[in-house]
C-alpha positions as CSV (number, residue, x, y, z in Angstrom):
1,X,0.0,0.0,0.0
2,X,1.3,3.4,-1.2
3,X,1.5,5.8,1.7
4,X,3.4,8.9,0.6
5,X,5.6,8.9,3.6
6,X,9.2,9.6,2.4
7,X,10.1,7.5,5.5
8,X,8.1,4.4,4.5
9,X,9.8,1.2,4.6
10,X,11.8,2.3,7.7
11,X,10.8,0.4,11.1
12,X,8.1,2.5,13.0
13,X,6.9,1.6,16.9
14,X,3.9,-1.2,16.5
15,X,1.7,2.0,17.4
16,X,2.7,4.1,14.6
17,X,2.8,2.0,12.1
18,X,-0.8,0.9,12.5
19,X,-2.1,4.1,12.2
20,X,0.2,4.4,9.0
21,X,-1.6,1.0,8.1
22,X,-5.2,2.6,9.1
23,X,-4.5,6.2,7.7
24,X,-2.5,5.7,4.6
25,X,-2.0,8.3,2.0
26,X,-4.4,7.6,0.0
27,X,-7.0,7.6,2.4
28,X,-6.0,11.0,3.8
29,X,-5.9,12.6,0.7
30,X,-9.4,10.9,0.0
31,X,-10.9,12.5,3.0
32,X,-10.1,15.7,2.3
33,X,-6.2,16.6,3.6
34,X,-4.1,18.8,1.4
35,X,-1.5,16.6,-0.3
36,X,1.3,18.5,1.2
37,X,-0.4,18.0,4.7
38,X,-1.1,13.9,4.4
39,X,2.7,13.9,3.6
40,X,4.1,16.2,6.4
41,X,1.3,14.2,9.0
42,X,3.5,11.3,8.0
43,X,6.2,12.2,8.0
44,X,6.1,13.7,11.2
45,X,4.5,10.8,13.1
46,X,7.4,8.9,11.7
47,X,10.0,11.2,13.2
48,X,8.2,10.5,16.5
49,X,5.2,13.4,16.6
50,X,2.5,11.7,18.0
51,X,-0.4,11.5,15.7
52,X,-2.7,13.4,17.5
53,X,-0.3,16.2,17.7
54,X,1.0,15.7,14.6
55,X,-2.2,16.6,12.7
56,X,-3.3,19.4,15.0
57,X,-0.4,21.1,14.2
58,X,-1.1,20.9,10.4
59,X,-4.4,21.8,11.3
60,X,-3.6,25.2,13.2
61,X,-1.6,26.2,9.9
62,X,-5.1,26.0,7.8
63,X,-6.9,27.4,10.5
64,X,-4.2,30.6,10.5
65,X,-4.4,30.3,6.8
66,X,-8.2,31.0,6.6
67,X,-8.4,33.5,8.6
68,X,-6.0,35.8,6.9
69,X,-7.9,35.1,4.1
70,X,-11.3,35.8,5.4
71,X,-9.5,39.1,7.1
72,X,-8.0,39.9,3.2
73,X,-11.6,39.2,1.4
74,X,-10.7,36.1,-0.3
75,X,-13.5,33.9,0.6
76,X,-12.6,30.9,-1.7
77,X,-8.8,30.5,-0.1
78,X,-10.7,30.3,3.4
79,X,-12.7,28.0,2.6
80,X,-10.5,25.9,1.0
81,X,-8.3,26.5,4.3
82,X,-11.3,25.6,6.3
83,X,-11.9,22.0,4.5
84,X,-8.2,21.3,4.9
85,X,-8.4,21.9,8.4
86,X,-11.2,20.3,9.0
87,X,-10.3,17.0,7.7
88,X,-6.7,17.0,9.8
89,X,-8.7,18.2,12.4
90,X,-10.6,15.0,11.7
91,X,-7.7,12.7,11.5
92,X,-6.3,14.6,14.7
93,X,-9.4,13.0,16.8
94,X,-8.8,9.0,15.4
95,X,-5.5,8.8,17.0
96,X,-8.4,7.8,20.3
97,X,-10.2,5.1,20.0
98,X,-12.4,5.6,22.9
99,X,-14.5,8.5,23.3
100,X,-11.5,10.7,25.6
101,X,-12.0,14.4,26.4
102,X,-9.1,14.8,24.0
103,X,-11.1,13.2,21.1
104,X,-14.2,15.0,21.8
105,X,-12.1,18.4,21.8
106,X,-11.0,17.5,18.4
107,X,-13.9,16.6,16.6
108,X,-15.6,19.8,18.4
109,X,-12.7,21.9,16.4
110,X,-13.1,19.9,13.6
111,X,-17.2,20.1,13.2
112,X,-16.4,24.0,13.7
113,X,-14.4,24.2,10.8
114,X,-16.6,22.7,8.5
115,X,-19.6,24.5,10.0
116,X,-17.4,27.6,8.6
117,X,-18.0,26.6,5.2
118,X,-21.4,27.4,5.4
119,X,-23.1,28.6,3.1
120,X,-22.0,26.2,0.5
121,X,-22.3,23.6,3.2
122,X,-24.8,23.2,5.7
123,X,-25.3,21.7,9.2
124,X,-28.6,20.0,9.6
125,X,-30.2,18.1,12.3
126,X,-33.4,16.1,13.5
127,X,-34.5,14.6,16.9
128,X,-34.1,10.7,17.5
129,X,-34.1,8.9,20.9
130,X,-34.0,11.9,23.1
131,X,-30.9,13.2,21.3
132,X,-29.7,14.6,18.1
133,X,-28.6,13.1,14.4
134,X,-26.6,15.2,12.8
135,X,-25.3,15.7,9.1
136,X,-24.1,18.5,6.7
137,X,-26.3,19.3,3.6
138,X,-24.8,20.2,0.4
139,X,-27.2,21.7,-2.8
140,X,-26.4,22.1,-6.5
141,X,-25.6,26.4,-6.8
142,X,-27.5,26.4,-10.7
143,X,-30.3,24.7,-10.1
144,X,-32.9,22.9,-7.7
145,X,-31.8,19.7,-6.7
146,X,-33.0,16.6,-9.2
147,X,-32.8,14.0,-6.6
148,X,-30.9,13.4,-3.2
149,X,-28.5,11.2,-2.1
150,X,-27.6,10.5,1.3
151,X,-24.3,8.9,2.3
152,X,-22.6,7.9,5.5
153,X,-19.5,6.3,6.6
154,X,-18.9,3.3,9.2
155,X,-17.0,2.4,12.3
156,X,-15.0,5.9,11.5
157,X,-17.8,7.4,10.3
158,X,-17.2,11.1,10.1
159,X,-19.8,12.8,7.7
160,X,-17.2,16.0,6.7
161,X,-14.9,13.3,5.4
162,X,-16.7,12.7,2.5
163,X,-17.0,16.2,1.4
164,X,-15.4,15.9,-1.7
165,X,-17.9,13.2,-3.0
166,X,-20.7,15.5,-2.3
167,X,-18.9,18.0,-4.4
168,X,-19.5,15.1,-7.2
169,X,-22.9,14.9,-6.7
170,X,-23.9,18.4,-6.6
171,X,-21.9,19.1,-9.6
172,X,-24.1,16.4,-11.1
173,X,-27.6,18.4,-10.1
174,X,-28.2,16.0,-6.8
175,X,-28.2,17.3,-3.2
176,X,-25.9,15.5,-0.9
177,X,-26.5,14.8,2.9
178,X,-23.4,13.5,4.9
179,X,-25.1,12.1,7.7
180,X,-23.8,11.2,10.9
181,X,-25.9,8.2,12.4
182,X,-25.9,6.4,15.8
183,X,-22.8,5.9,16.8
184,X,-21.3,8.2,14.4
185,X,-19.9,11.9,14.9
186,X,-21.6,14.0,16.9
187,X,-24.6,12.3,16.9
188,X,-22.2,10.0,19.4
189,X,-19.9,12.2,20.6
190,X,-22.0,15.2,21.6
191,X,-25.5,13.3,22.2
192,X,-24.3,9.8,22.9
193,X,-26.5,7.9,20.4
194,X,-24.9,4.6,19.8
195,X,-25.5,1.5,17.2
196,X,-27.5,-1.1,18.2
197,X,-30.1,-3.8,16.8
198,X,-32.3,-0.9,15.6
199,X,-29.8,1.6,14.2
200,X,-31.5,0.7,10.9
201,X,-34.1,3.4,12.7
202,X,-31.5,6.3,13.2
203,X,-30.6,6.2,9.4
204,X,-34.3,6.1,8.5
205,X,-34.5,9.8,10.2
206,X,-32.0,11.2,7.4
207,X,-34.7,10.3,4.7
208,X,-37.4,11.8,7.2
209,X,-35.4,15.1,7.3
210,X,-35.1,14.6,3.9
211,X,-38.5,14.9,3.1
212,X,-39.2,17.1,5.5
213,X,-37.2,20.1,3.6
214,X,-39.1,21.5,0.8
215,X,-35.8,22.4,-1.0
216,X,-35.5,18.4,-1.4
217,X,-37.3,17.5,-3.8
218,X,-37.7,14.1,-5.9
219,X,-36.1,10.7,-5.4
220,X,-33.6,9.6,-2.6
221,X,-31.0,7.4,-2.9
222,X,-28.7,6.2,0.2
223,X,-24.7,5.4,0.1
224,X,-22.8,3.4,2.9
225,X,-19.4,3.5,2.9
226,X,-17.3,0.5,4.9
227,X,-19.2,-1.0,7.7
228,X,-21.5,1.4,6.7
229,X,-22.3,-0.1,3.8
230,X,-24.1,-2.5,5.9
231,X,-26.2,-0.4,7.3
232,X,-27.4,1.4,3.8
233,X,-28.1,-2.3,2.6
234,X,-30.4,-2.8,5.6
235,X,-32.4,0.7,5.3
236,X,-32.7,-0.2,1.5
237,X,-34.3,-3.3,2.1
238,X,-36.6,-2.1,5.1
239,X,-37.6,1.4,3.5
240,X,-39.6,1.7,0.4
241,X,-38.4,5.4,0.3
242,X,-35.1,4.9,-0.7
243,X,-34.9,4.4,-4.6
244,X,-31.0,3.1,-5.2
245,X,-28.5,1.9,-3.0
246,X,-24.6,2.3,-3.2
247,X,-22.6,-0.5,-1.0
248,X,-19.1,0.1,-0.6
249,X,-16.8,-2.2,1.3
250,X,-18.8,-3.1,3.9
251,X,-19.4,-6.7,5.7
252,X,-22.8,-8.5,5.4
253,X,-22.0,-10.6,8.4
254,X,-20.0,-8.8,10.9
255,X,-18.1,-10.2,13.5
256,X,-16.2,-8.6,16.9
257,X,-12.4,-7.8,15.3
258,X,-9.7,-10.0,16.4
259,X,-7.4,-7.2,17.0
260,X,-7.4,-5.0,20.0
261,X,-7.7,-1.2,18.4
262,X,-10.4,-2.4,16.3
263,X,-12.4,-4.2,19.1
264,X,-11.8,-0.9,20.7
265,X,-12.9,0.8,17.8
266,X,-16.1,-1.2,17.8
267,X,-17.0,-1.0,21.2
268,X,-16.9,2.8,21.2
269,X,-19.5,2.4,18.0
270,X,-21.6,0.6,20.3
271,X,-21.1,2.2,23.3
272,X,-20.2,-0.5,26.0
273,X,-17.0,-2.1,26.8
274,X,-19.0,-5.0,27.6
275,X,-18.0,-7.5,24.4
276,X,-20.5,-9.8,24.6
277,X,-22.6,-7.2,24.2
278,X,-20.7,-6.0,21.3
279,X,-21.2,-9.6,20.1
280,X,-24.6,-9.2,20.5
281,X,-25.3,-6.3,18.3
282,X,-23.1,-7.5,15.5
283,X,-25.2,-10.4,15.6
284,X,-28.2,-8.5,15.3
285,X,-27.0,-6.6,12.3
286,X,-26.2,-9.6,10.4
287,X,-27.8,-9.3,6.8
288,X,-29.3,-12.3,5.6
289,X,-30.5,-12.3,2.2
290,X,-33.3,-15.0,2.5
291,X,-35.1,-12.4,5.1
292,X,-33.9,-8.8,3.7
293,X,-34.4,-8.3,0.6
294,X,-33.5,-5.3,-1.6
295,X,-35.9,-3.7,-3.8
296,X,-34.2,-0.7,-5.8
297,X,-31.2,-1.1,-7.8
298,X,-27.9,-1.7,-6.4
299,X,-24.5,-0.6,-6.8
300,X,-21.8,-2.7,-5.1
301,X,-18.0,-1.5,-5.0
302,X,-14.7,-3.4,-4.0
303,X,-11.1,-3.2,-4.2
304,X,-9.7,-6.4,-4.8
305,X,-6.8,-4.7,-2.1
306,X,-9.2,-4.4,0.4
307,X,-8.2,-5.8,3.5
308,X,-10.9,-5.6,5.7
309,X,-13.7,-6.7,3.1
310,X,-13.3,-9.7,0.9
311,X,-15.9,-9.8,-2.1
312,X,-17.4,-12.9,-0.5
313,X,-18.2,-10.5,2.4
314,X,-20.6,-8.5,0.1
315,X,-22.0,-11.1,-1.8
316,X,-25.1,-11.7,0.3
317,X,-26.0,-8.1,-0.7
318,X,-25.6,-9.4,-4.2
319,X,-27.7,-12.2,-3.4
320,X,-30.6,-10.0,-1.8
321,X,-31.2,-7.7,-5.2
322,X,-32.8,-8.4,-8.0
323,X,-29.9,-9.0,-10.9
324,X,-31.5,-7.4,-13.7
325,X,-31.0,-4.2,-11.6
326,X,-27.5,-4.9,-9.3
327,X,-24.0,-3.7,-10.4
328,X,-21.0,-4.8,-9.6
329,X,-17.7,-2.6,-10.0
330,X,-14.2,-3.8,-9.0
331,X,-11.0,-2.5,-8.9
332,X,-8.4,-5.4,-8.7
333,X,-5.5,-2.9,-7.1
334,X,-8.2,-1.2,-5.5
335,X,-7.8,-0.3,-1.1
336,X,-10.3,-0.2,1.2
337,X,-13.5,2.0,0.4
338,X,-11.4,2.5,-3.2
339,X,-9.2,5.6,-1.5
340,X,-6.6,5.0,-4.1
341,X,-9.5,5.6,-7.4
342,X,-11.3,8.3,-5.6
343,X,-12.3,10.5,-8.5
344,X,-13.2,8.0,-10.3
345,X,-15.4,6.0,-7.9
346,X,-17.0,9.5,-6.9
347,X,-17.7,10.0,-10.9
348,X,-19.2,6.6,-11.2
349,X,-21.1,6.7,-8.3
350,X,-22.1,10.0,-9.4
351,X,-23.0,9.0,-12.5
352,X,-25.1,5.9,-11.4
353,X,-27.4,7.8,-9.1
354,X,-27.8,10.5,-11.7
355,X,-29.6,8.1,-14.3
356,X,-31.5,6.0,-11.6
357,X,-32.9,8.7,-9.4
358,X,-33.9,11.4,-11.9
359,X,-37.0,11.3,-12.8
360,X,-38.0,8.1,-10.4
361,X,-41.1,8.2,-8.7
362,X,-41.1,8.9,-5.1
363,X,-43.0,6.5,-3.0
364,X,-45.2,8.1,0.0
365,X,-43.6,11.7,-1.0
């Protein structure tokens, strides 16, 4: 795997060099860090900057960055300051696992930075469970929206990381909600709403606020990206509402990670340290295509690099749709999630939703 780091290949402490294994390049740069920033984060985490501190630092430069610019008039150079910051801000915040003080500073800094994009990017919320869900809406500038799509991400779900994929939609004429669900973002770190057997409910809301705004108008089509791809394939199979699915990496059977960061990861997702309870929820979420089945078109995605999803993982999503409308799309040197074809999995993807939502009727809209 191609990280960028001009240091690769030497030997880095067991903590540093799994989150060079987790954060590569590629997937830095895919989330929204400044080329020049993904190298220096690495670079500097390899000289012995902890992560954390590391990308805060890179961070604070955008920040300073932006705000001469907004002081000097020149609104587009802040706000491309802004998005740089706010995805190293973002990467800043997964050096903790757990939900620490210091991780919930960071993603505080982080969601302000993006909320300083506004009005080309705009934070939207709706009730569930007591608490709050959470997301940032994007629109088309020339026109209405034809159609909406609403994406998330998974374990790591951030929703300002996929920013530049909503840019691909909304050039494309679609509105593009990056939601943060239960156990996701703020939605978890702010107003502690975790995954659980029902999360499949907490997604559901995003269509609700969807149809709720009068600006949204026509067809909706969900996105889950990773484990979150498990999650879009069970709202698409339990909600008539959504009109096309896009499955990305994501596990139809999950299981409690073998590894101790990623059961760590996990249990902060669910919300317990209890991992029998972890267990249980993972059991809950498994998808089983006999008893869900998916009624819109599907795209599935996969890297034939991917480490953490093999294409027999996704299969029983496969299984679950009807053929004459499912896609597959594989990249045989393609990483997790496809950070390494980025443009070109945001173009397809684009594409895809483009001619299968336009013009769809809308079910109970």
């Amino acid at each position: 795997m191609t990280t960028g780091d001009p240091g690769a290949g030497a030997q880095l402490p067991p903590l540093v060099a799994a989150q060079h294994r987790a954060m590569p390049f590629t997937r830095l740069t895919d989330c929204g860090m400044d080329l020049a920033d993904a190298r220096r984060l690495l670079a500097d985490t390899s000289a012995g900057i902890p992560w954390q501190d590391a990308a805060a630092l890179v961070a604070d430069v955008q920040l300073e960055r932006a705000r001469s610019a907004e002081a000097s008039g020149h609104s587009t150079t802040a706000s491309q300051a802004y998005r740089f910051a706010s995805a190293a801000l973002m990467f800043a915040q997964m050096a903790y696992q757990s939900d620490t003080a210091e991780k919930r500073e960071l993603y505080a800094r982080h969601t302000a930075a993006t909320a300083a994009l506004a009005p080309r990017v705009e934070r939207v919320e709706i009730t569930h469970r007591g608490g709050v869900l959470g997301g940032w809406l994007s629109l088309p500038e020339a026109a209405p929206p034809r159609a909406t799509v609403i994406v998330w991400g998974g374990l790591s779900g951030w929703g300002a990381a996929y920013l530049a994929l909503a840019d691909a939609y909304t050039a494309r004429g679609l509105a593009c909600l990056l939601a943060e669900g239960p156990g996701q973002g703020e939605s978890r770190l702010r107003h502690g709403l975790y995954v659980d057997e029902h999360v499949t409910d907490g997604f559901a809301r995003f269509v609700d606020l969807v149809e709720a705004d009068p600006r949204l108008d026509g067809a909706i089509g969900v996105q889950g990206v990773s484990f979150g791809g498990l999650f879009a394939a069970h709202l698409a199979a339990a909600d008539p509402r959504v009109g096309a699915v896009v499955v990305n990496g994501a596990p139809a059977v999950p299981t409690v990670p073998e590894f101790r960061t990623a059961r760590e990861q996990m249990a902060a997702v669910v919300g317990t340290d209890d991992l029998v309870r972890v267990a249980e929820v993972m059991n809950g979420l498994r998808f089983d295509p006999d008893k869900h089945r998916i009624g819109c078109p599907l795209l599935l995605l996969h890297g034939g690099r991917d480490p953490l999803a093999r294409y027999e993982d996704q299969e029983p999503f496969l299984h679950a749709a009807d053929p004459a409308t499912s896609t597959v799309r594989i990249w045989p040197d393609g990483e997790h999630t496809l950070y390494n074809h980025a443009a070109e999995r945001d173009a397809l993807t684009g594409d895809w939703f483009s001619d299968l939502l336009v013009g769809q009727a809308t079910p109970n809209r």
